[in-house]
N, CA and C atoms as a LAMMPS dump frame, in Angstrom:
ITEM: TIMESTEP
0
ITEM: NUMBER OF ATOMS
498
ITEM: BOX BOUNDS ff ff ff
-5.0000000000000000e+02 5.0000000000000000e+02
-5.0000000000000000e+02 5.0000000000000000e+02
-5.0000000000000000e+02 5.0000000000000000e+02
ITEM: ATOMS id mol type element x y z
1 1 1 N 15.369 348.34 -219.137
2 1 2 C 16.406 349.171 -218.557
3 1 3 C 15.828 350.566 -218.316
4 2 1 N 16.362 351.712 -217.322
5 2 2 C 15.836 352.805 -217.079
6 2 3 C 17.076 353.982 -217.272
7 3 1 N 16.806 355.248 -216.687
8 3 2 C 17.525 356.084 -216.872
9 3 3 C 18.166 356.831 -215.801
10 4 1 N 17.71 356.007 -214.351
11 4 2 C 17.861 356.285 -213.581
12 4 3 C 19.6 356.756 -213.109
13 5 1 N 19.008 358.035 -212.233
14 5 2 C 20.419 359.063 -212.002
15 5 3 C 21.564 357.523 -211.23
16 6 1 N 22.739 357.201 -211.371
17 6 2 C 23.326 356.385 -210.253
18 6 3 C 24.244 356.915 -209.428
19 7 1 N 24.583 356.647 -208.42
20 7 2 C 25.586 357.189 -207.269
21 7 3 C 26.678 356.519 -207.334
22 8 1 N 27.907 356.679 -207.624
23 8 2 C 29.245 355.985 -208.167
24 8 3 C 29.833 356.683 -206.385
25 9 1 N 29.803 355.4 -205.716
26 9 2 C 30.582 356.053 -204.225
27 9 3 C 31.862 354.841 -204.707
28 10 1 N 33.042 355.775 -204.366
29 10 2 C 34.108 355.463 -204.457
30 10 3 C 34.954 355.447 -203.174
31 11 1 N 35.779 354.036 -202.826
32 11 2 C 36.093 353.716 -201.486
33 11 3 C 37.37 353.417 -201.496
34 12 1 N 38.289 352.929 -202.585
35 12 2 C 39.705 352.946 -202.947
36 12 3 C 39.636 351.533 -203.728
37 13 1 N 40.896 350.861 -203.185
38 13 2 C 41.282 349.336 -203.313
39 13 3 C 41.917 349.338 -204.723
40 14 1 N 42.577 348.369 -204.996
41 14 2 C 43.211 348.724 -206.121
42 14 3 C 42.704 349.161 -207.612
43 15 1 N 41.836 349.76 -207.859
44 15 2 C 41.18 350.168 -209.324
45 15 3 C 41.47 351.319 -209.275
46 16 1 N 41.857 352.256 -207.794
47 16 2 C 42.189 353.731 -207.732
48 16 3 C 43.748 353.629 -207.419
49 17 1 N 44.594 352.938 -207.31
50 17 2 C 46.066 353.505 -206.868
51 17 3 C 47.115 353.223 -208.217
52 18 1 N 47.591 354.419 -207.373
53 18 2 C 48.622 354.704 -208.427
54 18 3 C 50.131 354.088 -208.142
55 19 1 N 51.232 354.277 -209.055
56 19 2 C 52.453 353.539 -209.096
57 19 3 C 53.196 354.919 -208.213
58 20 1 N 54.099 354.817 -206.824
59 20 2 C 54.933 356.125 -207.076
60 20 3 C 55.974 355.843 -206.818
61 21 1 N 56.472 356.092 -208.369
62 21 2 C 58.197 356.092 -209.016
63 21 3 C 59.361 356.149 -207.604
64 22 1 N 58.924 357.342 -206.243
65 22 2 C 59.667 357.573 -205.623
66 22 3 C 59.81 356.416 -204.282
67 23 1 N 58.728 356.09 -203.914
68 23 2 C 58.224 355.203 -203.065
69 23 3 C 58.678 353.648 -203.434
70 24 1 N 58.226 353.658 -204.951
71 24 2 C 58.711 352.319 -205.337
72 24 3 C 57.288 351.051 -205.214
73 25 1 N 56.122 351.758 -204.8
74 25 2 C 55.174 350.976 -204.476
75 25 3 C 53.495 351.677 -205.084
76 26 1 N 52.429 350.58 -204.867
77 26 2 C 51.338 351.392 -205.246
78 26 3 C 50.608 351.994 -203.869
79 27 1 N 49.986 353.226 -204.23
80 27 2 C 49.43 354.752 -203.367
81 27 3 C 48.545 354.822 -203.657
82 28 1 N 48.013 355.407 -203.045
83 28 2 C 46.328 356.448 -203.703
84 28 3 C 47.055 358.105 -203.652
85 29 1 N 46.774 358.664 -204.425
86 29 2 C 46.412 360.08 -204.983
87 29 3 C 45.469 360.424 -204.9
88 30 1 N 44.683 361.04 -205.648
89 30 2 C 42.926 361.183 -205.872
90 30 3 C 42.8 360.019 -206.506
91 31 1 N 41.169 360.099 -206.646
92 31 2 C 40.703 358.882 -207.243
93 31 3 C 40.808 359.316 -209.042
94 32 1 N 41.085 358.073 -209.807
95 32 2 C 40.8 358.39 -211.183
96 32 3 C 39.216 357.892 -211.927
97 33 1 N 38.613 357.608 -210.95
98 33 2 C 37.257 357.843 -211.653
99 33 3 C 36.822 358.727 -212.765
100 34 1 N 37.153 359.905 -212.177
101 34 2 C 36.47 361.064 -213.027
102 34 3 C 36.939 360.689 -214.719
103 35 1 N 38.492 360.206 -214.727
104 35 2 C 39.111 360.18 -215.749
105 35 3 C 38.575 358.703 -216.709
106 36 1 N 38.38 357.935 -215.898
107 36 2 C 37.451 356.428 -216.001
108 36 3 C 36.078 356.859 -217.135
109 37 1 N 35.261 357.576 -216.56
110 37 2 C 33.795 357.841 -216.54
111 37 3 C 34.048 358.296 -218.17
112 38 1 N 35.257 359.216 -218.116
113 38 2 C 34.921 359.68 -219.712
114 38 3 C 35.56 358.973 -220.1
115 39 1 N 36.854 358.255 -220.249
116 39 2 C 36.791 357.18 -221.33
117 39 3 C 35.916 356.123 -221.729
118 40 1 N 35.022 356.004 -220.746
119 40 2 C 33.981 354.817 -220.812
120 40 3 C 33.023 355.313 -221.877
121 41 1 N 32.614 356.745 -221.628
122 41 2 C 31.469 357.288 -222.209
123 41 3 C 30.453 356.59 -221.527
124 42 1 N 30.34 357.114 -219.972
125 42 2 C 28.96 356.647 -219.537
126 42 3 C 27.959 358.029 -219.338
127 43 1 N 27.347 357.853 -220.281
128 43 2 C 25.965 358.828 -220.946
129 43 3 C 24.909 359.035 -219.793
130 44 1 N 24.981 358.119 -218.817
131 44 2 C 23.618 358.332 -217.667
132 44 3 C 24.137 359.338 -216.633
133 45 1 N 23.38 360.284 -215.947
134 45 2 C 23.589 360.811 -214.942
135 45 3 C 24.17 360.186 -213.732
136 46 1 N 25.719 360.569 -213.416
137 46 2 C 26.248 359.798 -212.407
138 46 3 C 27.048 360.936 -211.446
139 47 1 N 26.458 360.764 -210.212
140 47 2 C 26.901 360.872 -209.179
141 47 3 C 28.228 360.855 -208.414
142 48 1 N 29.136 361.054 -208.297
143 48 2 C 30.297 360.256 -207.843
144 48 3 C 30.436 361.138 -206.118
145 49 1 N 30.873 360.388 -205.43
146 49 2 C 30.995 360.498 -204.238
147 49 3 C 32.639 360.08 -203.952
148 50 1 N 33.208 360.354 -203.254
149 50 2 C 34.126 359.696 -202.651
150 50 3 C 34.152 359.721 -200.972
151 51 1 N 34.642 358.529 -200.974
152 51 2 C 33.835 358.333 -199.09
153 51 3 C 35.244 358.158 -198.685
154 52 1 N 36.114 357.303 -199.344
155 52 2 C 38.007 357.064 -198.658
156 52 3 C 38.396 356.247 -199.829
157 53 1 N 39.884 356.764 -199.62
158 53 2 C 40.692 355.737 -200.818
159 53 3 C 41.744 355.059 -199.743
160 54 1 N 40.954 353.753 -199.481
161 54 2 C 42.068 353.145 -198.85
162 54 3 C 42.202 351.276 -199.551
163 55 1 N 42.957 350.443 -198.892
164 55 2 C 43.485 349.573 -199.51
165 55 3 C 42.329 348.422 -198.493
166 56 1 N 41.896 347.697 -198.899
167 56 2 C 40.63 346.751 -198.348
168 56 3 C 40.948 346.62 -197.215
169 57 1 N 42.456 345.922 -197.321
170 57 2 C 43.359 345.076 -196.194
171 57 3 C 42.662 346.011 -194.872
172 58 1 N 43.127 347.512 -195.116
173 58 2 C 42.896 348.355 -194.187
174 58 3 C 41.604 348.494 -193.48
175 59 1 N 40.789 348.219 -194.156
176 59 2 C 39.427 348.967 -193.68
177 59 3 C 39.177 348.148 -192.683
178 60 1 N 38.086 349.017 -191.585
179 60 2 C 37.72 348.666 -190.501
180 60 3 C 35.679 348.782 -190.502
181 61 1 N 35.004 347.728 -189.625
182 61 2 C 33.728 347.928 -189.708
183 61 3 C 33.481 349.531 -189.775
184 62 1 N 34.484 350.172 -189.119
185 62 2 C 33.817 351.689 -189.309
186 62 3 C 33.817 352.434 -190.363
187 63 1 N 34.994 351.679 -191.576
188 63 2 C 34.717 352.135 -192.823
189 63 3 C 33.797 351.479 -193.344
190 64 1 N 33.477 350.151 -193.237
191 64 2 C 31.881 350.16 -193.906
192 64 3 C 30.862 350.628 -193.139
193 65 1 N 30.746 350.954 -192.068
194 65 2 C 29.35 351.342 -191.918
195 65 3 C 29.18 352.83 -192.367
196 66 1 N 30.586 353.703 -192.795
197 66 2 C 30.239 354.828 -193.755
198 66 3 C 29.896 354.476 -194.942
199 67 1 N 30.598 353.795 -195.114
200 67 2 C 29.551 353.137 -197.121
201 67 3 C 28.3 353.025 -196.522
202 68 1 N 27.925 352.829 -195.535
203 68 2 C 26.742 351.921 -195.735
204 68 3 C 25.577 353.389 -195.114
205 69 1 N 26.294 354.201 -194.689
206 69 2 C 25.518 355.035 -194.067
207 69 3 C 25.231 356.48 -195.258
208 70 1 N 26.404 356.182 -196.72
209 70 2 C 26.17 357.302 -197.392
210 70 3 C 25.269 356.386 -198.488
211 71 1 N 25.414 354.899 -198.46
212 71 2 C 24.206 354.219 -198.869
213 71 3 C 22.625 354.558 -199.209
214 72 1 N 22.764 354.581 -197.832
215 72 2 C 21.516 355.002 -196.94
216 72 3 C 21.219 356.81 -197.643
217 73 1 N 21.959 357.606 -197.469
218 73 2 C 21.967 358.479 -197.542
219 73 3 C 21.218 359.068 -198.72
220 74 1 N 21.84 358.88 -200.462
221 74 2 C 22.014 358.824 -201.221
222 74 3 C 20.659 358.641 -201.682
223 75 1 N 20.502 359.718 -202.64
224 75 2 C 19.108 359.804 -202.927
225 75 3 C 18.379 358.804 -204.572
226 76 1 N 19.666 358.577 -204.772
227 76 2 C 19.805 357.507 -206.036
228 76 3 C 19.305 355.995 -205.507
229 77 1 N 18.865 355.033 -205.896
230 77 2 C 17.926 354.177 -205.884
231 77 3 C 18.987 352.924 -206.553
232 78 1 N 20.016 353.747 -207.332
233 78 2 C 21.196 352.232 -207.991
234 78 3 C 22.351 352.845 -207.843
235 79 1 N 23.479 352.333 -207.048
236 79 2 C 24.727 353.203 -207.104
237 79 3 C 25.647 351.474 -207.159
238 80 1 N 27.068 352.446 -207.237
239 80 2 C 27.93 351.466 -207.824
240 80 3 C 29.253 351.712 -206.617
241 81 1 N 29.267 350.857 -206.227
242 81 2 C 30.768 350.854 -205.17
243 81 3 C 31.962 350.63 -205.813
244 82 1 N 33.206 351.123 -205.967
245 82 2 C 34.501 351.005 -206.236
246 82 3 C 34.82 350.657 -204.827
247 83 1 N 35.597 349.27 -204.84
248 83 2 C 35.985 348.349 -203.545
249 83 3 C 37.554 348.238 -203.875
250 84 1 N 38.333 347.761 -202.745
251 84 2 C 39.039 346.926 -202.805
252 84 3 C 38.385 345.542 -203.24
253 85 1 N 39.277 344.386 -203.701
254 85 2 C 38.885 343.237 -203.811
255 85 3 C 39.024 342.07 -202.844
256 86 1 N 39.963 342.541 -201.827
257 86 2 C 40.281 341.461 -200.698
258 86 3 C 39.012 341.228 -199.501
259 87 1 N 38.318 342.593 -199.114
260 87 2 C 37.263 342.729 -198.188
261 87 3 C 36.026 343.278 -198.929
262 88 1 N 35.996 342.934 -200.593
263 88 2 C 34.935 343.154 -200.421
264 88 3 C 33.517 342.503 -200.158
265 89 1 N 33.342 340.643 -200.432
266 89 2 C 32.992 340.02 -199.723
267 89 3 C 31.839 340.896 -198.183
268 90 1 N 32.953 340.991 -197.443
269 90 2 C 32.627 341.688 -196.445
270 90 3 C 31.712 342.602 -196.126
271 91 1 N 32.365 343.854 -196.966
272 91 2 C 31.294 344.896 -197.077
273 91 3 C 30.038 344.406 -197.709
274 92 1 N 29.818 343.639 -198.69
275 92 2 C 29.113 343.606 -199.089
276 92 3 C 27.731 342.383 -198.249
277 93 1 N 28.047 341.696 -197.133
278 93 2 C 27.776 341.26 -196.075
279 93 3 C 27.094 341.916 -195.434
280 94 1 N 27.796 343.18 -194.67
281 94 2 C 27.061 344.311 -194.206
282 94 3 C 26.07 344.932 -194.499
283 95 1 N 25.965 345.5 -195.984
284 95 2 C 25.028 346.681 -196.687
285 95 3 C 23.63 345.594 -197.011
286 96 1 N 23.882 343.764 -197.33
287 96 2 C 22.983 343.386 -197.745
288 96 3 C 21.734 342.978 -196.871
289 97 1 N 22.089 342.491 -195.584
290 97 2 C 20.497 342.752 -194.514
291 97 3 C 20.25 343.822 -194.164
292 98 1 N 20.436 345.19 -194.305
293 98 2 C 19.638 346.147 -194.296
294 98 3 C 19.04 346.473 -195.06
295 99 1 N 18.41 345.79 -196.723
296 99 2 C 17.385 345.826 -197.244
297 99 3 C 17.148 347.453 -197.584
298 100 1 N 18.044 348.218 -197.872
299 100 2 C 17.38 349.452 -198.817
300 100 3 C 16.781 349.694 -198.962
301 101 1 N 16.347 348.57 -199.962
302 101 2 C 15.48 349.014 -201.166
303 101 3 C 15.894 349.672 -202.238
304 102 1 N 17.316 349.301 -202.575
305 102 2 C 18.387 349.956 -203.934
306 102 3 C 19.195 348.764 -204.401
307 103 1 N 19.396 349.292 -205.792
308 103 2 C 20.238 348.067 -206.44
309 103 3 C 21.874 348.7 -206.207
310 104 1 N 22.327 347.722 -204.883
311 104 2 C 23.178 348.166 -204.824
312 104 3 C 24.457 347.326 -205.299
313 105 1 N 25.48 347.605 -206.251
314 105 2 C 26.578 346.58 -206.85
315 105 3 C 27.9 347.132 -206.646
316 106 1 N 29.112 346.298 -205.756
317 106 2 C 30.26 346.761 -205.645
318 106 3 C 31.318 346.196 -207.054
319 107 1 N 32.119 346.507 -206.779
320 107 2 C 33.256 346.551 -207.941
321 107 3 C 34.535 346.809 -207.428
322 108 1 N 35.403 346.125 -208.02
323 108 2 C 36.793 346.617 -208.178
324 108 3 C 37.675 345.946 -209.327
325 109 1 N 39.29 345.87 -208.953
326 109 2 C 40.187 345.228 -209.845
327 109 3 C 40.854 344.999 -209.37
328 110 1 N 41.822 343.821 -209.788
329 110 2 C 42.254 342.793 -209.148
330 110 3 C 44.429 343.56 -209.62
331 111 1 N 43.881 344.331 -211.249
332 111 2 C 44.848 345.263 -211.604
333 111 3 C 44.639 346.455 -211.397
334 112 1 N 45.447 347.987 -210.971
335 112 2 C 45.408 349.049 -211.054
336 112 3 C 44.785 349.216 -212.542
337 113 1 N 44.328 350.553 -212.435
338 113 2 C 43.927 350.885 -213.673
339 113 3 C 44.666 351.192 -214.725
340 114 1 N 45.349 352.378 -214.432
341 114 2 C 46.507 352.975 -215.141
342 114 3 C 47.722 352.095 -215.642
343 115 1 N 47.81 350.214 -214.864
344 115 2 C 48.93 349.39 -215.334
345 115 3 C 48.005 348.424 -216.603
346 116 1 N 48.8 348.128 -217.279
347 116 2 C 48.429 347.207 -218.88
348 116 3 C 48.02 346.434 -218.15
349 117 1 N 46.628 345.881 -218.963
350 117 2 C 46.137 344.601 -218.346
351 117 3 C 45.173 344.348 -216.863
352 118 1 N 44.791 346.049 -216.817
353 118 2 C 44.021 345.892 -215.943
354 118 3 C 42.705 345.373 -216.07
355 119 1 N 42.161 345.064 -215.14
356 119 2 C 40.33 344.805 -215.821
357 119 3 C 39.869 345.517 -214.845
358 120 1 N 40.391 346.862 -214.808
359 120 2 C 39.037 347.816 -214.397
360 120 3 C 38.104 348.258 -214.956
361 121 1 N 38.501 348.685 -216.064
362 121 2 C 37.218 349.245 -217.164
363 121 3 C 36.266 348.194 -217.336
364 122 1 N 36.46 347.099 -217.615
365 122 2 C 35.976 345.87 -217.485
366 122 3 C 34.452 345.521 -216.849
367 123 1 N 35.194 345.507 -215.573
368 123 2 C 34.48 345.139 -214.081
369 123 3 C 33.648 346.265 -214.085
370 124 1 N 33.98 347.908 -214.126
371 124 2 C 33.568 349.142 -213.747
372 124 3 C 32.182 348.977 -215.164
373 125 1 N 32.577 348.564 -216.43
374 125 2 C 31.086 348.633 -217.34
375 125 3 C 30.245 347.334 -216.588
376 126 1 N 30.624 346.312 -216.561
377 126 2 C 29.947 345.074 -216.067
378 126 3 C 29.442 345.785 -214.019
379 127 1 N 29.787 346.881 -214.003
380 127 2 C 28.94 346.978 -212.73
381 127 3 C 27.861 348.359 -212.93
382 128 1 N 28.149 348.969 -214.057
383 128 2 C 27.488 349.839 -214.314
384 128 3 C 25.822 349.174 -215.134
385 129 1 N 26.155 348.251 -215.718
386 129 2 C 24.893 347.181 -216.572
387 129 3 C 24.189 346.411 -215.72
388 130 1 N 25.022 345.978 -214.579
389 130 2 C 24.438 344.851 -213.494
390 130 3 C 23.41 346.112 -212.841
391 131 1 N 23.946 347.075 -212.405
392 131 2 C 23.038 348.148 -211.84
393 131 3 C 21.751 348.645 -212.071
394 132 1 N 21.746 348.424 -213.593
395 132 2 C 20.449 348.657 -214.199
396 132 3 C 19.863 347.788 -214.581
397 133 1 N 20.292 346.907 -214.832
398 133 2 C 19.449 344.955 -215.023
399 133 3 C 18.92 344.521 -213.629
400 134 1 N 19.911 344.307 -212.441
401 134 2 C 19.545 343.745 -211.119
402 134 3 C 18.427 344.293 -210.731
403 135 1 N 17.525 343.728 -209.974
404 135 2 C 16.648 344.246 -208.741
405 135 3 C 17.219 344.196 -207.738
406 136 1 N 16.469 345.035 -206.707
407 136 2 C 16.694 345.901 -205.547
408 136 3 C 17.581 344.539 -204.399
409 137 1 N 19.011 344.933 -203.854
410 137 2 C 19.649 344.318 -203.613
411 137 3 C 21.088 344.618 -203.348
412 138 1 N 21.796 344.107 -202.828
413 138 2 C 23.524 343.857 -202.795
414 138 3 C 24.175 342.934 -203.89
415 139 1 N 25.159 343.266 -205.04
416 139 2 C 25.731 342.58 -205.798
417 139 3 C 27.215 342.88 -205.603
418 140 1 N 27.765 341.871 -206.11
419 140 2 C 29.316 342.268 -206.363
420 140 3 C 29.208 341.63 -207.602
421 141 1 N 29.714 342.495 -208.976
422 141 2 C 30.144 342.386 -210.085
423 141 3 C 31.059 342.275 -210.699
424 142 1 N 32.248 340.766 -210.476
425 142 2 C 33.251 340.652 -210.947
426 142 3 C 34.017 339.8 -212.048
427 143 1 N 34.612 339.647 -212.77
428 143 2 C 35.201 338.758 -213.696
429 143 3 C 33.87 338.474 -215.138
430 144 1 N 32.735 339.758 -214.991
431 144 2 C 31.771 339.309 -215.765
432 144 3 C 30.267 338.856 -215.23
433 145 1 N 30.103 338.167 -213.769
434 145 2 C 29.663 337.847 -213.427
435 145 3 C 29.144 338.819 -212.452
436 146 1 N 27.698 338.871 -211.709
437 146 2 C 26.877 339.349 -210.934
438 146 3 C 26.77 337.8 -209.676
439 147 1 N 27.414 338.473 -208.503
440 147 2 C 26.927 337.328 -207.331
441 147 3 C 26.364 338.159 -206.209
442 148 1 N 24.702 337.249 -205.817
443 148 2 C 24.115 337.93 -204.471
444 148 3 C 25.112 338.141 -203.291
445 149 1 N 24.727 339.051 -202.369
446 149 2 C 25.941 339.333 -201.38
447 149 3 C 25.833 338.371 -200.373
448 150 1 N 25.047 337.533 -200.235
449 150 2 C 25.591 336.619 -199.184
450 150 3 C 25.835 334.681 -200.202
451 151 1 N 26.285 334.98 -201.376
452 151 2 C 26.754 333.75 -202.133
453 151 3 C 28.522 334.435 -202.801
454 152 1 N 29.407 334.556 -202.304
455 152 2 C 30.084 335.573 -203.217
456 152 3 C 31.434 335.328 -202.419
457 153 1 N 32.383 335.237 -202.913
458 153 2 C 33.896 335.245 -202.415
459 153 3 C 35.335 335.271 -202.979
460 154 1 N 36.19 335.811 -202.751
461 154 2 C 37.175 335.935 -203.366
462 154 3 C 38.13 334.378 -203.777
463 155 1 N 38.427 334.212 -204.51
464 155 2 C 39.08 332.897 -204.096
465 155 3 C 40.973 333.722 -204.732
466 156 1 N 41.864 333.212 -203.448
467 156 2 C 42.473 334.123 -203.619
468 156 3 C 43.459 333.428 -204.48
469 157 1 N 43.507 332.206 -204.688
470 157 2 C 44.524 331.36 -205.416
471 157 3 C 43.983 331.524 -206.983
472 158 1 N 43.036 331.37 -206.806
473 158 2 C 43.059 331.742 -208.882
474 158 3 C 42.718 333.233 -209.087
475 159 1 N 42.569 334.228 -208.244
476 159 2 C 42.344 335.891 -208.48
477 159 3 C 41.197 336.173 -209.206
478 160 1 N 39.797 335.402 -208.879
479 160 2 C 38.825 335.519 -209.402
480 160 3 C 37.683 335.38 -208.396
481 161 1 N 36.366 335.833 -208.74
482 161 2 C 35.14 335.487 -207.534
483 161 3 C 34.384 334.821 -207.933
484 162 1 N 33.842 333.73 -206.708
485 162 2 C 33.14 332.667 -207.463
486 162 3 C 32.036 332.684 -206.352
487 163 1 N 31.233 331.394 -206.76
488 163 2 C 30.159 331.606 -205.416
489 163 3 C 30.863 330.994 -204.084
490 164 1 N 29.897 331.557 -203.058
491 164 2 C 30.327 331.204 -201.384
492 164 3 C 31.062 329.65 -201.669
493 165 1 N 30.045 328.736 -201.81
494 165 2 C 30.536 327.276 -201.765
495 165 3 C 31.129 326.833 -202.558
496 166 1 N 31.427 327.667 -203.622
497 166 2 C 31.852 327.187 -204.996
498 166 3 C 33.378 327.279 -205.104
């Protein structure tokens, strides 16, 4: 394992929205990363970016090719994506034939953070470990598991990710 600085780019999907009482539905606010990071106690130099807090459903190729362009950008070598879970599949499609040369691993939750029973903290340590174990690459890190980005899919009837064919 190394000590390397990581880039935490944050993109929304449900691990960032919040409940609002008035609305009656879940929102984005700011992101609660920041608030994440220290309950976790993650000790390595981390980066956080925020690129958009939107809901997967929403996003358009032009929101990933900004992930993929602050990817690129990003002078860190292992960063960690906060996704929605419906498209992330997708994105993670995109970022993986352009070959980096970074260990790159998305993430999200399937629960808000802030509601009981989420598995963000979860997913968010299991993508922070995959980051520094994996070689240079596209991962999505969910339910525990690390899947390459072109073996990887949501399966939406049991709310878990399994492989492409699987």
């Amino acid at each position: 394992m190394n000590d390397d600085p990581i880039r935490l780019i944050v993109t929304g999907g449900t691990f960032d929205k919040h409940y609002d009482e008035i609305k009656g539905e879940l929102t984005f606010r700011d992101s609660q990363l920041p608030e994440i990071l220290k309950q976790v106690r993650v000790t390595d130099p981390v980066r956080m970016e925020i690129v958009q807090l939107i809901d997967s459903l929403q996003m358009t190729d032009e929101h990933r090719e900004r992930i993929l362009d602050r990817c690129r950008a990003a002078a860190e070598r292992r960063i960690v994506i906060t996704h929605g879970t419906d498209r992330m599949p997708e994105t993670a499609r995109l970022l993986g034939p352009e070959a980096l040369d970074k260990t790159i691993v998305l993430t999200g939750a399937m629960v808000p953070y802030k509601i009981s029973g989420s598995d963000a903290l979860f997913n968010l340590g299991s993508a922070f470990m995959a980051v520094r174990l994996l070689p240079p690459g596209v991962w999505v890190a969910m339910n525990g598991r690390a899947f390459p980005w072109d073996d990887v899919r949501k399966d939406f009837e049991r709310g878990v990710f399994v492989r492409r064919e699987g």
